[in-house]
Residue frames relative to the residue before (quaternion, step in Angstrom):
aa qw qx qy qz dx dy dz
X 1.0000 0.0000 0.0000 0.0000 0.00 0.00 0.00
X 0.4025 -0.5890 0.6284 0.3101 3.96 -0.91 1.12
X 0.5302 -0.5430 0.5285 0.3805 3.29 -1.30 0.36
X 0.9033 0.1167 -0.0223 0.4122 3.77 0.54 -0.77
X 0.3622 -0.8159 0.4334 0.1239 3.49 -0.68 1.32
X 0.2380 -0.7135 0.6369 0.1692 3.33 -0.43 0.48
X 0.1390 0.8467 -0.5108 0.0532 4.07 -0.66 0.89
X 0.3212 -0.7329 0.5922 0.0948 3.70 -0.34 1.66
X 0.0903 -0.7361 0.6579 0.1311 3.83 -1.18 0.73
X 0.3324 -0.8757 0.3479 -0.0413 2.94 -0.41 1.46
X 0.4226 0.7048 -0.5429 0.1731 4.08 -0.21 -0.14
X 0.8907 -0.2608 -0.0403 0.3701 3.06 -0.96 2.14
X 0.6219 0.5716 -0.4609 0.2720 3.04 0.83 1.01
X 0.1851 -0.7789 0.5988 0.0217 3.58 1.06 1.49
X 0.7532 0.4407 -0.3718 0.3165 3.64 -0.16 -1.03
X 0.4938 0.7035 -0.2551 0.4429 3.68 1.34 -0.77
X 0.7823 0.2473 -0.1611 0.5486 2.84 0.67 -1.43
X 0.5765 0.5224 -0.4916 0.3912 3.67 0.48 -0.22
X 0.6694 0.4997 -0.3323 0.4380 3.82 1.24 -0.49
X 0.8413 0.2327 -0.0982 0.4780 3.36 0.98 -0.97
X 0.3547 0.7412 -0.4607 0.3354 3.58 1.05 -0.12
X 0.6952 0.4633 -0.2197 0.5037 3.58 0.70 -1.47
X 0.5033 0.5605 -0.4782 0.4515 3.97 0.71 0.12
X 0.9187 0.1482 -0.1019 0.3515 2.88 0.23 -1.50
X 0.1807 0.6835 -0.5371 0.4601 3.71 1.38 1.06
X 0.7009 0.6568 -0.0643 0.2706 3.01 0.51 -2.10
X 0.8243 0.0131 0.0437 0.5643 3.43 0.75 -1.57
X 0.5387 0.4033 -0.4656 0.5748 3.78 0.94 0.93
X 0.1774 0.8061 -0.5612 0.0614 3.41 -0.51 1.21
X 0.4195 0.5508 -0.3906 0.6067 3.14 2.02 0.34
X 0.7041 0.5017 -0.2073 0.4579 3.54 0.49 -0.04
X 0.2930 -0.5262 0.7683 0.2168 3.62 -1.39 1.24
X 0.0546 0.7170 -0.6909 -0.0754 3.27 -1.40 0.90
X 0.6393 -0.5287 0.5558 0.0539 3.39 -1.81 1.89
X 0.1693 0.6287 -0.7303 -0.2068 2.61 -1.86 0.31
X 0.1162 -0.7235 0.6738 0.0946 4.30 -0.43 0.93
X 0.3717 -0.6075 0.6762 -0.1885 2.64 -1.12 2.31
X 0.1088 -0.7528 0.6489 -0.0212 3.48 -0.57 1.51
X 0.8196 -0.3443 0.2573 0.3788 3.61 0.62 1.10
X 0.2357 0.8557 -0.4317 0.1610 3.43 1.33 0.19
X 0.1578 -0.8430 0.5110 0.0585 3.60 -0.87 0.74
X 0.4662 0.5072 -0.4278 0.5851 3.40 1.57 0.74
X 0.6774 -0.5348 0.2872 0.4154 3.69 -1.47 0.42
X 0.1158 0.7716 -0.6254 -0.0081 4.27 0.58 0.59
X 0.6802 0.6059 -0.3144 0.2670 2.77 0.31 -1.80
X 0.7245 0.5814 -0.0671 0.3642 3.02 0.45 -2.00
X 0.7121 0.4059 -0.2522 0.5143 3.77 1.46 -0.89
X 0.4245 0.5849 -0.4199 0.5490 3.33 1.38 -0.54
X 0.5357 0.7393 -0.3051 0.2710 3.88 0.13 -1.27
X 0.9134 0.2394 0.1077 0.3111 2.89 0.24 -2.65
X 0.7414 0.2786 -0.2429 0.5600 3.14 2.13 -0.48
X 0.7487 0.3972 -0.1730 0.5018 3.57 0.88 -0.57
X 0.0484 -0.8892 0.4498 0.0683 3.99 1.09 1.07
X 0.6449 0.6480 -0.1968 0.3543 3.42 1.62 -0.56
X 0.5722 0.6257 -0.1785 0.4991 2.86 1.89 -0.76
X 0.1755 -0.8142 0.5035 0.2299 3.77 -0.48 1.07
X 0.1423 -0.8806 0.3806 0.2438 3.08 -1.15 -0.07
X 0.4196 -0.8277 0.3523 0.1212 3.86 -0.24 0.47
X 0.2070 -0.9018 0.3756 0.0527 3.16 0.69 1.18
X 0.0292 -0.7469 0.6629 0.0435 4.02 -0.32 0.98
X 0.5252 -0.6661 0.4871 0.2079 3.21 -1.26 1.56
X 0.8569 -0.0671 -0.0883 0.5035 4.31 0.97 0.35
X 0.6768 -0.4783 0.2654 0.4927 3.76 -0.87 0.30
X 0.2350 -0.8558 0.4559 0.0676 3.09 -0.46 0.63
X 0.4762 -0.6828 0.3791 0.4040 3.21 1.27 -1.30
X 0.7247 -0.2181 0.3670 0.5409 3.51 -0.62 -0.65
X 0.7281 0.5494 -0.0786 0.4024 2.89 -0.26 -2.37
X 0.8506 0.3497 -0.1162 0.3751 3.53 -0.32 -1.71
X 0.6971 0.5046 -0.2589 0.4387 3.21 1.11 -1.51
X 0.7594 0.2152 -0.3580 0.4989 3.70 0.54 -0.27
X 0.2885 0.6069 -0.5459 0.5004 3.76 0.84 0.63
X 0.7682 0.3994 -0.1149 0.4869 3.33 0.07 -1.17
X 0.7853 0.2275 -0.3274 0.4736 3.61 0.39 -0.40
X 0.5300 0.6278 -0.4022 0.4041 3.56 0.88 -0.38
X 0.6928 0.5488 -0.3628 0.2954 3.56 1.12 -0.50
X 0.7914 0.1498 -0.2027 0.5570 3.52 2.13 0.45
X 0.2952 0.4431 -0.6512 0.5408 2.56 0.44 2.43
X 0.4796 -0.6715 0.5563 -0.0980 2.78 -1.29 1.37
X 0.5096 0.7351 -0.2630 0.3616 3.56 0.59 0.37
X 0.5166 -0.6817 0.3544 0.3779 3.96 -0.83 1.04
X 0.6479 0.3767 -0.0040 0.6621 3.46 1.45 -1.85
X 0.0384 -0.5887 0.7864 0.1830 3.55 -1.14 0.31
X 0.0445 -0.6511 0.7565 0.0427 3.41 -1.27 0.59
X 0.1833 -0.7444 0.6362 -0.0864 3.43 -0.45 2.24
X 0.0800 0.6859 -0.7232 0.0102 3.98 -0.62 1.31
X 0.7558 -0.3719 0.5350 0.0652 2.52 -2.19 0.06
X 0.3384 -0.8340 0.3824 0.2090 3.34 0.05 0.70
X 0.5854 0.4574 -0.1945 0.6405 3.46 1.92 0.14
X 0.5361 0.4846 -0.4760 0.5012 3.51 1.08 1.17
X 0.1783 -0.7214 0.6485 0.1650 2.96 -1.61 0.62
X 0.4750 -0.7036 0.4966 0.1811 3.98 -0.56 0.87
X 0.3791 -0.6835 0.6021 0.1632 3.22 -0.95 0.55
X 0.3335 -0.6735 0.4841 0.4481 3.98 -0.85 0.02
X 0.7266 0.3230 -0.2981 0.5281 3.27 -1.37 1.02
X 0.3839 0.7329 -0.5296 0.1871 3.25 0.80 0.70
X 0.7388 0.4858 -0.1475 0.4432 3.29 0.81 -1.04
X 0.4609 0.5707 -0.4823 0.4788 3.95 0.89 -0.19
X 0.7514 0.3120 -0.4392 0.3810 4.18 -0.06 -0.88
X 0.5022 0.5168 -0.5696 0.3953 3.80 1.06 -0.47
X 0.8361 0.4694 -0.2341 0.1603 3.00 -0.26 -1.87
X 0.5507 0.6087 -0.2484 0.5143 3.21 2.06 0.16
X 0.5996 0.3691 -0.3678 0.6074 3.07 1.44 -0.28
X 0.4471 0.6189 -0.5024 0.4058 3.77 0.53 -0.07
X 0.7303 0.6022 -0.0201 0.3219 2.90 0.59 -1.82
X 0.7883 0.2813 -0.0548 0.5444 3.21 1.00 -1.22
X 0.7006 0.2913 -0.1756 0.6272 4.12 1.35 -0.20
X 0.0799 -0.8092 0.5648 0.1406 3.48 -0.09 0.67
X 0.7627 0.3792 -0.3921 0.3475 3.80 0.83 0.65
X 0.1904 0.7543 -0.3614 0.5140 2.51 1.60 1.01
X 0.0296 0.8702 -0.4786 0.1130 3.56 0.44 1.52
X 0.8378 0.1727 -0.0021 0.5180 3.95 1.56 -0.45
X 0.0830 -0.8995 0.4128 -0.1164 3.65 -0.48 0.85
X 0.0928 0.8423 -0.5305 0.0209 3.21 -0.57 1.15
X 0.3049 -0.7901 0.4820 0.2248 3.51 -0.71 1.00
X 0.6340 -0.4552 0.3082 0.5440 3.94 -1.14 0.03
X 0.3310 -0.6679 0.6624 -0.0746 3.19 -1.48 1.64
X 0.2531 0.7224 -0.6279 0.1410 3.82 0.23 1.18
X 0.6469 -0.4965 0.3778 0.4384 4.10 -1.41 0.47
X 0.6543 -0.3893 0.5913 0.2660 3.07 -1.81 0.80
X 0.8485 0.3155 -0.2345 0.3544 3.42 0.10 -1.78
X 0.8438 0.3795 -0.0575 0.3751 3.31 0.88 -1.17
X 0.1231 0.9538 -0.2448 -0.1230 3.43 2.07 0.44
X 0.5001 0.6759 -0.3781 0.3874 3.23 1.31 0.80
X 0.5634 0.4059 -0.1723 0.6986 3.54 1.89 -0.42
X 0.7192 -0.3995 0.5293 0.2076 2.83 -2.15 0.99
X 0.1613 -0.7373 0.6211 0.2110 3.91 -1.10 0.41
X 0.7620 -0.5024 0.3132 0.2625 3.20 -1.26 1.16
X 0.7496 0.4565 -0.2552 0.4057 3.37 0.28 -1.38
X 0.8649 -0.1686 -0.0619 0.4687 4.08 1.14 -0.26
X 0.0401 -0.7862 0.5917 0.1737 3.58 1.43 -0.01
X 0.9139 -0.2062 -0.0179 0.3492 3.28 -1.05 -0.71
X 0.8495 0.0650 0.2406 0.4650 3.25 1.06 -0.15
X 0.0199 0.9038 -0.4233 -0.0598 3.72 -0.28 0.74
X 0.0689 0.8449 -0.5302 -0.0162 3.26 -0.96 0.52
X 0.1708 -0.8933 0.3971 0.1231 3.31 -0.82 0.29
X 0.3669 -0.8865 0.1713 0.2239 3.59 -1.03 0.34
X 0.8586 -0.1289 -0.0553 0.4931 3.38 -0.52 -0.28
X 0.6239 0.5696 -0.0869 0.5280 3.14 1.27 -0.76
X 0.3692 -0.6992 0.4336 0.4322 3.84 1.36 -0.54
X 0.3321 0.7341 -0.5450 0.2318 3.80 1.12 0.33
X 0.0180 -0.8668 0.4358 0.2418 3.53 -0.15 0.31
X 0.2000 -0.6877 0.6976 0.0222 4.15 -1.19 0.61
X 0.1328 -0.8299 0.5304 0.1105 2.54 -1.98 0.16
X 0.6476 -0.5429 0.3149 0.4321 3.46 -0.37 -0.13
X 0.6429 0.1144 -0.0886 0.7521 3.79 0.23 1.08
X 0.7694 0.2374 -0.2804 0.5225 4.06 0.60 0.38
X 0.2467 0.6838 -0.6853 -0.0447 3.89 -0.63 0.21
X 0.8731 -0.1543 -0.0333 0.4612 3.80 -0.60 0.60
X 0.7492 -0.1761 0.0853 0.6327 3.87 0.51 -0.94
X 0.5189 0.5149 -0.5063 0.4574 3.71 1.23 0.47
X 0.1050 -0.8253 0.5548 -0.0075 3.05 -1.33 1.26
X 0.2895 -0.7701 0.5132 0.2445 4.06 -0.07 0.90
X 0.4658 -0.6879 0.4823 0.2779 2.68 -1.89 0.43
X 0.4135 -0.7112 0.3434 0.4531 3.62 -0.71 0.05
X 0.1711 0.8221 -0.5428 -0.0163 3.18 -0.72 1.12
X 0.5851 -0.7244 -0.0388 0.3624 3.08 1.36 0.71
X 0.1093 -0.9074 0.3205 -0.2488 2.36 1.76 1.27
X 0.8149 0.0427 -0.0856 0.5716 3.57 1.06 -0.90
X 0.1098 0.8182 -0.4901 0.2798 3.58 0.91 1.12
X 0.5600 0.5791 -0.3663 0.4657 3.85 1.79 0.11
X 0.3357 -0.7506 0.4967 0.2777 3.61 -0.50 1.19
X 0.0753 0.8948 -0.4397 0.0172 3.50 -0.60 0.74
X 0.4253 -0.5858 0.4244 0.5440 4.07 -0.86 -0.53
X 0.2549 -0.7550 0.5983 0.0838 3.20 -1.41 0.44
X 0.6605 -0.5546 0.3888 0.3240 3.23 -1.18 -0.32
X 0.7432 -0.1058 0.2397 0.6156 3.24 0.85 -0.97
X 0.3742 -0.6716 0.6067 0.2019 3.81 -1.13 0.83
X 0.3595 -0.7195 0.5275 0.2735 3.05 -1.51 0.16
X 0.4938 -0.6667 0.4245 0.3626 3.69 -0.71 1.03
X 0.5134 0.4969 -0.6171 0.3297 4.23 0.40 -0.10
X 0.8621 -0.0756 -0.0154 0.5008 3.63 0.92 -0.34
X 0.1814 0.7979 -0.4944 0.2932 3.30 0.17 1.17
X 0.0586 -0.7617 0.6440 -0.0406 3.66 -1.17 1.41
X 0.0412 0.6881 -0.7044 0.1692 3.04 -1.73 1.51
X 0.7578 -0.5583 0.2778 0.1917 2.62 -1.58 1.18
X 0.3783 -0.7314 0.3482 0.4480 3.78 0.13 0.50
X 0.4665 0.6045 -0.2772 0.5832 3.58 1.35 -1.22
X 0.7316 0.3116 -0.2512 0.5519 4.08 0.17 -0.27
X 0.6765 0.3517 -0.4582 0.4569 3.85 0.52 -0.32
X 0.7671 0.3455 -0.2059 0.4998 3.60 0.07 -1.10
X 0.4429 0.4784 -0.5336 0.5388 4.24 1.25 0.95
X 0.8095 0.2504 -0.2930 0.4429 3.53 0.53 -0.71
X 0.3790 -0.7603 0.3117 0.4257 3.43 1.95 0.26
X 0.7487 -0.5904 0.1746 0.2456 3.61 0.45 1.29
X 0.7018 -0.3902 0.2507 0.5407 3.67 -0.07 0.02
X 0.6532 -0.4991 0.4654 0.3279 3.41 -1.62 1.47
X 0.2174 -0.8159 0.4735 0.2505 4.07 -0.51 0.22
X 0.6048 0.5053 -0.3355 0.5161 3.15 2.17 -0.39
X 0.1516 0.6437 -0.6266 0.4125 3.90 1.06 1.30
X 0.0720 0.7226 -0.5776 -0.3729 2.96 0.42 -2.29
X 0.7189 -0.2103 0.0820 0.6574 3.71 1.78 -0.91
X 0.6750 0.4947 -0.2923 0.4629 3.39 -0.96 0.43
X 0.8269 -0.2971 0.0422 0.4756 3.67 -0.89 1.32
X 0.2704 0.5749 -0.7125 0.2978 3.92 0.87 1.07
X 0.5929 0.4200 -0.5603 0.3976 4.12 0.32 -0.33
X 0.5751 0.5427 -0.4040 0.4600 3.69 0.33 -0.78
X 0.5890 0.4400 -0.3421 0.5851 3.92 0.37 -0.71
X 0.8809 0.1124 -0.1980 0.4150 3.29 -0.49 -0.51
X 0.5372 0.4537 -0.5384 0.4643 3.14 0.78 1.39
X 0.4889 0.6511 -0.3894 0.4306 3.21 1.45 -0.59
X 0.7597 0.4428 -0.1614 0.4480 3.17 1.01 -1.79
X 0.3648 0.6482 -0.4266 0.5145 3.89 1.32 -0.21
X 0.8795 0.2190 -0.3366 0.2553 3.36 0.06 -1.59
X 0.4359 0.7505 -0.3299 0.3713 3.37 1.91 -0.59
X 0.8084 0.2768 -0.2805 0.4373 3.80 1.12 -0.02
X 0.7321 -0.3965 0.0842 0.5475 3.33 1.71 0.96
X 0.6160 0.7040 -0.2661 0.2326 3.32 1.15 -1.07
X 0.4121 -0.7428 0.5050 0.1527 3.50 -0.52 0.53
X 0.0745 0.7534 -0.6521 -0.0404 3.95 -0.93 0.63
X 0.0490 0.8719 -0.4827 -0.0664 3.25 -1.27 1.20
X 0.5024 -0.6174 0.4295 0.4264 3.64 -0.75 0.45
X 0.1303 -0.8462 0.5109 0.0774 3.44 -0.89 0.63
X 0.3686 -0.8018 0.3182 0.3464 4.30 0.48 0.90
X 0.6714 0.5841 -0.2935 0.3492 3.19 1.14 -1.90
X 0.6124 0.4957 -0.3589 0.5004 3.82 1.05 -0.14
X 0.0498 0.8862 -0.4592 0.0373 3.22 -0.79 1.07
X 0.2532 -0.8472 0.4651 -0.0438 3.92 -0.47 1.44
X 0.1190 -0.7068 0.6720 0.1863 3.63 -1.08 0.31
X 0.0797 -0.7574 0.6479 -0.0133 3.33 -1.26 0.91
X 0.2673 -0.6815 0.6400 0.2335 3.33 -0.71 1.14
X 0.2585 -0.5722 0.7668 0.1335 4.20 0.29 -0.50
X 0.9541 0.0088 -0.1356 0.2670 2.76 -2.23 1.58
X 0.1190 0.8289 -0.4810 0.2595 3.57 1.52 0.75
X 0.7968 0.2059 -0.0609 0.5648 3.37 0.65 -1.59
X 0.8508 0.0461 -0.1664 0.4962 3.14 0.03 -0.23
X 0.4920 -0.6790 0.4055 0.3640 4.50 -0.48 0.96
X 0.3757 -0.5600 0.6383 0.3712 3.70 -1.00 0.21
X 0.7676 0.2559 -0.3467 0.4744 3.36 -0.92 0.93
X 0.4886 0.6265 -0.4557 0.4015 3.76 1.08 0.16
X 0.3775 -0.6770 0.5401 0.3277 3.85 -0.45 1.33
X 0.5850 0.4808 -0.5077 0.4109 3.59 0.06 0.13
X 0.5002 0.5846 -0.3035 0.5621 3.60 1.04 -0.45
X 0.7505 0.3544 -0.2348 0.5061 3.40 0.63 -1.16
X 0.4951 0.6899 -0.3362 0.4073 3.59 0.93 -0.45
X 0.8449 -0.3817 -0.1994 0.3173 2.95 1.13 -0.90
X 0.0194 0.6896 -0.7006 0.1825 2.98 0.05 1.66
X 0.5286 0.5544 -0.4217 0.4852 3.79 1.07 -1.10
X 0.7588 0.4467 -0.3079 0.3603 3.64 -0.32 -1.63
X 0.7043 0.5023 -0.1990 0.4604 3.69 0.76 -1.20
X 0.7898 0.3142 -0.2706 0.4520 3.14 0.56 -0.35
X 0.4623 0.4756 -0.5018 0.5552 3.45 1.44 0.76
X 0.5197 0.6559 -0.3551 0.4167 3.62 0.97 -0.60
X 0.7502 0.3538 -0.2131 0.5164 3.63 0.70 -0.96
X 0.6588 0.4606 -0.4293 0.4117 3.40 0.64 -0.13
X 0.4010 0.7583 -0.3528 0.3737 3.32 1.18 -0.54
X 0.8740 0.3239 0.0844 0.3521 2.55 0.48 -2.28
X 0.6515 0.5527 -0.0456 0.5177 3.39 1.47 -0.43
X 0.7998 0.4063 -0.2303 0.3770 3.40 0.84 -0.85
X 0.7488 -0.4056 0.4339 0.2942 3.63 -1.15 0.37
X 0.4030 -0.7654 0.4484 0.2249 3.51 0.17 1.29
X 0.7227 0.2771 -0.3664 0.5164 3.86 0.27 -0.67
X 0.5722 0.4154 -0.5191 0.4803 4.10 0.58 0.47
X 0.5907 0.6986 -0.4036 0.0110 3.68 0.59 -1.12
X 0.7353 0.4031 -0.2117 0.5021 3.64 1.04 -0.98
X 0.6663 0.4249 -0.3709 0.4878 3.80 0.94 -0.24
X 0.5124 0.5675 -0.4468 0.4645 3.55 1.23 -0.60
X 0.6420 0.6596 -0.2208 0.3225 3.76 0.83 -1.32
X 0.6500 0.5774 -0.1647 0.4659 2.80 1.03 -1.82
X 0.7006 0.4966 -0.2507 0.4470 3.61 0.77 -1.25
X 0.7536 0.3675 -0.3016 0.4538 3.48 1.10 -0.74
X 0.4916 0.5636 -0.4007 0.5292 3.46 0.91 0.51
X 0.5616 0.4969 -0.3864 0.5370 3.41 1.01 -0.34
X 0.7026 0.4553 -0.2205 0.5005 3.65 0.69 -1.52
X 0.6092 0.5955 -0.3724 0.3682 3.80 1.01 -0.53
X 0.7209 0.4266 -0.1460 0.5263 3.25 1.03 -1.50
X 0.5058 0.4433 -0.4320 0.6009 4.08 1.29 0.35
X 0.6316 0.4837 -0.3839 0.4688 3.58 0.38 -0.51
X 0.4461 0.6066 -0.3096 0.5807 4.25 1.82 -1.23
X 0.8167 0.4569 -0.1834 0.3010 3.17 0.36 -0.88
X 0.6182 0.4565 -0.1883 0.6116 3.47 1.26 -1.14
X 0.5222 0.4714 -0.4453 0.5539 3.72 0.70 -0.39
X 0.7170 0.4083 -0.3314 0.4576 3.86 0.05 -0.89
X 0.4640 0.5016 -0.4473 0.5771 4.28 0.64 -0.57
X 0.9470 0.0668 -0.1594 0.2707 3.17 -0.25 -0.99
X 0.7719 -0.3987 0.2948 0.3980 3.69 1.22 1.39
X 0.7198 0.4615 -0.3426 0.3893 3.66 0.79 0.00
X 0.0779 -0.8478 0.5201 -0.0680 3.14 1.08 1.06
X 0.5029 0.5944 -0.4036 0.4806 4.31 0.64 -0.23
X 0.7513 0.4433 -0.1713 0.4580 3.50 0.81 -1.16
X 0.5288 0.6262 -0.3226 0.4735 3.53 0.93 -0.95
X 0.6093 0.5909 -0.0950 0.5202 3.50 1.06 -2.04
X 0.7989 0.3332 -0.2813 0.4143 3.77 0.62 -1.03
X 0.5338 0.6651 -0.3354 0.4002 3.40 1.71 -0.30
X 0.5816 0.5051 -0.3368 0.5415 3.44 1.34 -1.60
X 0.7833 0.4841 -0.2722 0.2794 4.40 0.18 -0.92
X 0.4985 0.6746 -0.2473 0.4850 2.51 2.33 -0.08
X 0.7084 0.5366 -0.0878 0.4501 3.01 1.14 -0.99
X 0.6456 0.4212 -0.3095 0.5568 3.25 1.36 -0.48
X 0.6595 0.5069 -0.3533 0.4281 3.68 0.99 -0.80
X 0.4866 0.5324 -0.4783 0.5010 4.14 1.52 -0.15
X 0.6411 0.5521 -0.3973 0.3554 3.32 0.78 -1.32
X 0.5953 0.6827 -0.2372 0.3510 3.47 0.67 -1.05
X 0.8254 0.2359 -0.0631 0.5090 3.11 0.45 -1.62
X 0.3199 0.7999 -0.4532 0.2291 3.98 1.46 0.07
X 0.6792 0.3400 -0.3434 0.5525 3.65 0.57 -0.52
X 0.6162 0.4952 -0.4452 0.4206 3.62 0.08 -0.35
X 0.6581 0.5572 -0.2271 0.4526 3.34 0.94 -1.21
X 0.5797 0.6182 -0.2565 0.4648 3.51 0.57 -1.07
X 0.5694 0.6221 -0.2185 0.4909 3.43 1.18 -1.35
X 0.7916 0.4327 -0.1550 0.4027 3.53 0.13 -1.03
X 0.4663 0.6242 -0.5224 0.3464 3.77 1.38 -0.46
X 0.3554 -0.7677 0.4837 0.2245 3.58 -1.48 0.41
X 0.8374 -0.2377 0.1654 0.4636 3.79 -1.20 0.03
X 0.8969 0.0238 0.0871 0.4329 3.08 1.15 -1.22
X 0.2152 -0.7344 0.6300 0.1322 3.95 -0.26 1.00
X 0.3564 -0.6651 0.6186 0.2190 3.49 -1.46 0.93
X 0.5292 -0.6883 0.4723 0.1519 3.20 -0.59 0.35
X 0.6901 0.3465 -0.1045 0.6267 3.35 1.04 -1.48
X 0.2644 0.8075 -0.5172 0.1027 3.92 0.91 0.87
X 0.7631 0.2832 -0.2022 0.5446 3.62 1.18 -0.47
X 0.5979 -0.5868 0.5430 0.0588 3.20 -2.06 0.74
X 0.7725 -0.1032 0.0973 0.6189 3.48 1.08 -0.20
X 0.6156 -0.7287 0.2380 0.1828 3.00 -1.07 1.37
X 0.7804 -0.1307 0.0190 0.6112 3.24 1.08 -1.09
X 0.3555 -0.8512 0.3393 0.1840 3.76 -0.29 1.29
X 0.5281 0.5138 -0.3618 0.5712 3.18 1.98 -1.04
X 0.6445 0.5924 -0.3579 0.3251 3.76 0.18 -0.13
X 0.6860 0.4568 -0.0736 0.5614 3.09 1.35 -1.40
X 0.5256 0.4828 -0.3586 0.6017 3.66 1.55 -0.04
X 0.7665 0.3976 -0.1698 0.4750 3.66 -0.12 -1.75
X 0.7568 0.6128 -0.0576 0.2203 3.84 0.72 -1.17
X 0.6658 0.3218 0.1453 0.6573 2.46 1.52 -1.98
X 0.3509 -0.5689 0.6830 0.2946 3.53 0.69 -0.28
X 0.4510 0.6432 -0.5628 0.2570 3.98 0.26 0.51
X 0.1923 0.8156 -0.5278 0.1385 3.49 0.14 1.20
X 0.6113 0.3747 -0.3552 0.5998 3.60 0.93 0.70
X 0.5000 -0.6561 0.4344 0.3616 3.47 -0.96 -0.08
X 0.6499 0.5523 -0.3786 0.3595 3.44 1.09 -0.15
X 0.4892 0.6610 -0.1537 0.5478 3.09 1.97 -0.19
């Protein structure tokens, strides 16, 4: 057994993988590398097969999502580190030596993310995690080289390995012995900020997640599903009530809520100014589907809520307010 698996989640995206597959063959020879087939009905399977024999693959019996689909496949891999990418990355060589040193060298170290800059634009940070992610008081989440639709260049500005809040799932390693303790992503996400949960819930049992520079990724971002697609909005809104639920400090939970329902139904609103009337709509269906799933949810909170879970109080403020459109800012 390699110490560390490398595992692509896959649905119908042969072309993907014909673009990026051959990176990470190439420069992950420490690594069994996966493919988890969410039921795909286009030729994956079959291309995986004919060019990449080395590559295993893990057949889920239906789409699962994000969340579920690597739940489900993760339960047959064998492996110390899962390293769960995106099928829209391309790897860099030498990607995987500074993690597996930090593995190696911090044993509470439970999650890793390496630099996340754009496929298209490989001089900028990519949206989905540049350097790191955290999030604030409210559960809004940013990053480092990302704060809502501002995006930084790299100038190595954030070349310091550090802790963070939360990885991003296009490329994100954890400990296997730490995914399947906090029993792996929420499956009622299905997609969207379940990596952020189970960092939340990571840090809530001591563990520690850090961003690490010398590792370097390309991320095309919005492959499967478009940035600006109200499903997208559907749920990032819904999900990110879900984690507060589950995650926050009981004497904050219902006033923290309350406030973000205020900030939800301004966001309803700014979507309508500017003609996106789909999104507004995906916010209200959002809201009813939290409402729905709130007792269940409520259910799932653990022993213990950190308190000290955020980095800054209010980010939409510090963006719209402050003129804080970078993170050093």
């Amino acid at each position: 057994m390699k110490k560390i698996a490398v595992v692509i989640l896959n649905w119908n995206g042969v072309q993907l993988l014909e673009q990026f597959l051959p990176s990470v063959v190439q420069y992950s020879p420490e690594a069994e590398i996966y493919v988890a087939d969410n039921a795909s009905t286009d030729d994956s399977i079959s291309f995986v097969e004919t060019h990449f024999p080395t590559v295993k693959i893990v057949k889920n019996d239906g789409n699962y999502g994000f969340a579920k689909g690597y739940n489900e496949a993760l339960q047959h891999i064998d492996a110390e580190i899962y390293a769960l990418v995106n099928s829209d990355i391309e790897v860099t060589e030498n990607w995987l030596n500074p993690i597996l040193e930090n593995f190696e060298n911090e044993a509470n170290t439970a999650i890793i993310q390496p630099k996340l800059l754009d496929f298209k634009n490989k001089a900028y940070f990519e949206y989905a995690g540049a350097a790191g992610g955290f999030i604030d008081k409210y559960g809004y989440p940013y990053c480092r080289g990302r704060i809502f639709e501002t995006i930084e260049k790299d100038n190595g500005q954030y070349n310091d390995a550090c802790e963070i809040s939360w990885a991003s799932g296009a490329c994100f390693f954890i400990r296997s012995q730490v995914y399947h303790e906090l029993k792996g992503f929420d499956a009622d996400f299905f997609a969207h900020q379940e990596e952020i949960d189970l960092c939340w819930r990571a840090k809530n049992k001591g563990y520690q997640i850090k961003y690490n520079p010398n590792s370097v990724v390309y991320h095309v971002g919005g492959a499967t599903l478009k940035q600006g697609n109200p499903k997208k909005t559907f749920l990032n809104f819904r999900n990110s009530l879900l984690m507060l639920v589950k995650n926050l400090p009981k004497e904050s939970l219902y006033w923290v809520l309350f406030i973000r329902m205020i900030l939800d139904g301004i966001a309803g609103i700014h979507f309508i100014t500017q003609g996106k009337f789909s999104h507004c709509l995906a916010i209200l269906k959002a809201h009813a589907s939290f409402y729905s799933l709130f007792s269940k949810t409520y259910k799932k909170r653990g022993d213990f809520q950190s308190k000290s879970y955020y980095s800054l109080k209010s980010v939409v403020i510090s963006y719209y307010a402050n003129n804080g459109k970078v993170f050093a800012k």
